[in-house]
Structure formats: structure tokens, C-alpha cells
C-alpha positions in Angstrom: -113.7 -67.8 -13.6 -115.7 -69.1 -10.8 -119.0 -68.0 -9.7 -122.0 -68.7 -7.4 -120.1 -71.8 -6.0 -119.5 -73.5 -9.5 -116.6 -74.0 -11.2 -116.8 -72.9 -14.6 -113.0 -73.1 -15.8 -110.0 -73.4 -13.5 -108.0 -70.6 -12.5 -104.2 -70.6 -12.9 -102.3 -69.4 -9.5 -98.7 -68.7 -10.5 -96.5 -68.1 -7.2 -93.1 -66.8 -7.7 -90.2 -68.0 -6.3 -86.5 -67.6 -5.7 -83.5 -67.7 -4.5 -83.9 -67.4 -0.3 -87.5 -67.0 -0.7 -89.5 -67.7 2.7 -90.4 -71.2 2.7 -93.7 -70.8 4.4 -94.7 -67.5 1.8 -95.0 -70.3 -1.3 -96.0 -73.0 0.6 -98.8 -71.8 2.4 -100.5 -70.5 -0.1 -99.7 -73.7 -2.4 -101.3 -75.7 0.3 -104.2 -73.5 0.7 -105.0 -74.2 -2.9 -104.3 -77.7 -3.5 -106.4 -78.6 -0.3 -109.0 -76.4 -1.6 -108.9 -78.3 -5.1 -109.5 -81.9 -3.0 -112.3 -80.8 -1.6 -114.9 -80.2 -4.5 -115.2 -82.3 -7.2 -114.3 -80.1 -10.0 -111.0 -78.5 -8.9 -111.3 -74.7 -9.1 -108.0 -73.9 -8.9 -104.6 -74.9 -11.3 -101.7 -73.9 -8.7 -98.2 -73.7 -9.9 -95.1 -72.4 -8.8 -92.6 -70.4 -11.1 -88.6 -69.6 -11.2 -86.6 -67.3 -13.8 -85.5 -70.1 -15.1 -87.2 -73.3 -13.7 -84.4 -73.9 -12.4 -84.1 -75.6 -8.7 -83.7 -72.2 -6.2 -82.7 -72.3 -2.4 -85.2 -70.8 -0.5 -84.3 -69.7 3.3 -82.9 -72.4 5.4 -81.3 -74.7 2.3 -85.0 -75.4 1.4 -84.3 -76.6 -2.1 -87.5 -76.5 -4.6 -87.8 -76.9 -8.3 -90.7 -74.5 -9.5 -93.3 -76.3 -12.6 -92.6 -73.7 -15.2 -89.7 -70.7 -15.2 -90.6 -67.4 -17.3 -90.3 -68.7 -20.5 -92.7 -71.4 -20.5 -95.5 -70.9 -17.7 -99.2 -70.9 -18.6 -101.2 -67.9 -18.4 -101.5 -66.6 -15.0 -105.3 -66.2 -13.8 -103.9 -65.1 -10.2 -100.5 -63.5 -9.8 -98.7 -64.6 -6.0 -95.5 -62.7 -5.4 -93.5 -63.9 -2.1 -91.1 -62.7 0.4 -87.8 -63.5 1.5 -85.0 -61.9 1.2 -85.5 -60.0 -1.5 -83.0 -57.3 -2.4 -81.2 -59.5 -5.3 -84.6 -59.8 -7.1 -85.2 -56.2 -6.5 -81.5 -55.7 -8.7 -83.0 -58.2 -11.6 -84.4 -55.7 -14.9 -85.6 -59.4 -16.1 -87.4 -60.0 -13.1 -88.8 -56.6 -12.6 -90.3 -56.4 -16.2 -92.1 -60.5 -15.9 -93.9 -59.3 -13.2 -95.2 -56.2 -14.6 -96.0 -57.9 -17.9 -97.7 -61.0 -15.4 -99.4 -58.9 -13.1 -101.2 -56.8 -16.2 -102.4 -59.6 -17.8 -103.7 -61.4 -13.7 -106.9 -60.8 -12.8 -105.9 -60.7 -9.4 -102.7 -59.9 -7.7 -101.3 -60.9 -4.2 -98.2 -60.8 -2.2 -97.0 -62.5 0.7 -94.5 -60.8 3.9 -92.1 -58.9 1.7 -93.4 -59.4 -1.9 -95.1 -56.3 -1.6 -91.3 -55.0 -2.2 -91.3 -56.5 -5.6 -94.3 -55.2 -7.1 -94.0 -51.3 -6.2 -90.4 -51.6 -7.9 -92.0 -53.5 -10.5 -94.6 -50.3 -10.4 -97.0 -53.0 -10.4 -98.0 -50.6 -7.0 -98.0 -47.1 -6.6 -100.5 -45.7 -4.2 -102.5 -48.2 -2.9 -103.2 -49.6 0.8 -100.9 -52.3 1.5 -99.3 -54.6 4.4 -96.2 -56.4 4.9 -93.6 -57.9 7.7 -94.3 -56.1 10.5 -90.3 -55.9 10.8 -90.5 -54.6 7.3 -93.6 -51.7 7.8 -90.5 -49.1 8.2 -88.7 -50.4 5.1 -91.3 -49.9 3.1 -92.6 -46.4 3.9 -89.2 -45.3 3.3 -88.9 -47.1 -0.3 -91.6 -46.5 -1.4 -93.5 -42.9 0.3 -96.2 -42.9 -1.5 -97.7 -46.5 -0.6 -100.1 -45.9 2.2 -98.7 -48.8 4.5 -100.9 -50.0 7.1 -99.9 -52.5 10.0 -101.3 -54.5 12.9 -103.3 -56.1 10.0 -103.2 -60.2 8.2 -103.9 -58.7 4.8 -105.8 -55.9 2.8 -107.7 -56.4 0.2 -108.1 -53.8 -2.5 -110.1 -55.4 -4.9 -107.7 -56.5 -7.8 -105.3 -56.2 -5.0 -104.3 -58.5 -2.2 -101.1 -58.0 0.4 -100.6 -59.8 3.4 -98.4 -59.4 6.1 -96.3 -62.1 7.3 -95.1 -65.6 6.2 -97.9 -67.2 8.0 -100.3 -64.4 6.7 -100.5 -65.8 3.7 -102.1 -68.9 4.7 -105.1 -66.5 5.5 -105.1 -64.1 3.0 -105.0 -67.5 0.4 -108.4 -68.8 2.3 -109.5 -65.4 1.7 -108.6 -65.9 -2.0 -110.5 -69.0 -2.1 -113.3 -67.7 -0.6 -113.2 -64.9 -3.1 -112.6 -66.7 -5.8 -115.1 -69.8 -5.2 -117.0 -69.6 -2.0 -117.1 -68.9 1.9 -117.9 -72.6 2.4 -115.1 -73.9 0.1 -112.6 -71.4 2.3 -114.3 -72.6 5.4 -113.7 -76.3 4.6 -110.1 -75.6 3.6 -109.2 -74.4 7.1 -111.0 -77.0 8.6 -109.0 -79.7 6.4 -106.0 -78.1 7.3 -106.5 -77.4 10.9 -105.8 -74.1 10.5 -107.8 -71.6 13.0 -109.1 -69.6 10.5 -112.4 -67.4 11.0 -114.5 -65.4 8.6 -115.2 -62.7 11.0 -111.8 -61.9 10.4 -113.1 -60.4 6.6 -113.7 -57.4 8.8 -110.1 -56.8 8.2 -109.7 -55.4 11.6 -106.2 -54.9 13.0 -104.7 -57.3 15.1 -105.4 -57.1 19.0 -101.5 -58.0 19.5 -98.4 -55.2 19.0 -96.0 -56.9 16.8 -93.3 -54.3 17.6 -93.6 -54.7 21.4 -93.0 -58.5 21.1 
């Protein structure tokens, strides 16, 4: 874990990933991390991204990316990352379902990115908790799953051992809000900066958005 601003082990951030997963759900938040990692000299974070199989999987657009570990062989996850995309096939997947339950049990912290919200209430990993997602999705997701209290016009919410964004590029905001759980405000700070990414803690008021996603 990490505390007062020094690293005292790394943590292990497993994203998964699959077929026609949203490109910019995974790789956001892998940047976010890896750029966090450069920045002090004792890399906080170990950030790794893992398939069913560890097989290469398409990812929207032909996006073709071949994960570090699949379900068999991944080491322990510290901080569980489920993306979007389209999902529906993984929602079909009893293999699936049951590795992120058993994953997100054994996380100390559990995020989702755009639609992976989706994955984790069927996994029951979710039940009644405040959560965010596509704002093309919000609909969806009330209807799925009623008794989620699903909020909107939001980046992310953050429920303590609980994190869901909304978005693809949600997730690049929700991870520097990771980061600055998990290690420090500065190190968060100093992330966006790196990555040029206007990013601004006053946003940890968790406010909703100014801007009506539905009217756009």
C-alpha cells in the first residue's frame, strides 16, 4: 500500500480487456499509471492489462492488443479496472462473470470505466450502490439493473472501495483521481501536467457537469 506520499510496496492495477473493448477505456487509464510510475522514483504502481485467455483481442475500431497475463496466470490484483465497450458478449460469458467476482473480492479497490459498470452488477460485484456510466448508457442501466442508484451529468463517483466513471475519456480522470488516492494529490497533479491533460482537483467536489450530454 501506499501512504503519506511513500511508496511502501507497489500496487498491482489489473485492467480487463476484450473483444471490442473501447480503446481509450484501457488506455487511459494505463497511461495514467505508467506516467504516474515515471514520475517518482520508486514506482507506486505495477499496471497490467488482462484477457480470458491472453490471447491478442480486437478492441473497437480493429485496435488489436495483446493483454500481459490472461485469467489463468495474472498476479494478484491490488486494484481491479473493468472497461467498456461493447459489452453484451462478456455479459453472456459464466467464465468471465465468475473471474471478476472472485478478482474484485480479493481488490482492495474496484473501478470501471464507460460501460464496465455493466459487467460488475451482473457479476454482482454491484448491487445498490451509486454509480455512473455513458451518458448514452444512463437508460440502459436503470433498466438492467433497478436497484443501482445511477447518477449522470457526473466524471465519476467514488464510493470508497468503489470507483465508476462515466465515459471513455472519464477514465483518464477518475485514474488521476486513483493516483491521487492511492499515492498523493501532488503525484496526480504532476501526472496531468505530464500528460497535458486539463485536469483540476477542484473537480474532487464531484459536482455534476455544467454541460447536458443528452441535449448534445
Amino acid at each position: 500500500m501506499v501512504g503519506n506520499g511513500s511508496v511502501v510496496m507497489a500496487l498491482n492495477v489489473g485492467i480487463y480487456v476484450y473483444d471490442q473493448a473501447e480503446v481509450l477505456d484501457f488506455s487511459g487509464p494505463f497511461e495514467v499509471f505508467s506516467t504516474a510510475n515515471r514520475l517518482v522514483a520508486e514506482p507506486p504502481f505495477n499496471v497490467f492489462l488482462v484477457g480470458e485467455t491472453g490471447a491478442i483481442v480486437q478492441a473497437r475500431g480493429g485496435f488489436h492488443v495483446s493483454p500481459a497475463h490472461g485469467f489463468h496466470n495474472h498476479p494478484t490484483i491490488d486494484v481491479l479496472i473493468v472497461v467498456g465497450g461493447v459489452h453484451s458478449q462478456e455479459l453472456l460469458k459464466p467464465k468471465v462473470m465468475d473471474w471478476i467476482a472472485t478478482a474484485a473480492s480479493q481488490a482492495k479497490l474496484i473501478a470501471s470505466v464507460c460501460t464496465g459498470v455493466f459487467l460488475l452488477a451482473k457479476a454482482n460485484v454491484i448491487q445498490q450502490e451509486t454509480v455512473t456510466t455513458h451518458w448514452q448508457d444512463i437508460a440502459d442501466l436503470r433498466r438492467d439493473f433497478p436497484r443501482l442508484n445511477v447518477v449522470e451529468n457526473t466524471p465519476w463517483v467514488d464510493q470508497g472501495r468503489m470507483v465508476t466513471s462515466a465515459g471513455i475519456s472519464a477514465g483518464i480522470g477518475m485514474s488521476l483521481h486513483l493516483v491521487s488516492r492511492l499515492h498523493s494529490l501532488e503525484l496526480a497533479v504532476r501526472t496531468a501536467r505530464q500528460m497535458e491533460f486539463d485536469w483540476r482537483p477542484s473537480e474532487f467536489d464531484w459536482r455534476p457537469l455544467a454541460v447536458d450530454w443528452q441535449s448534445l
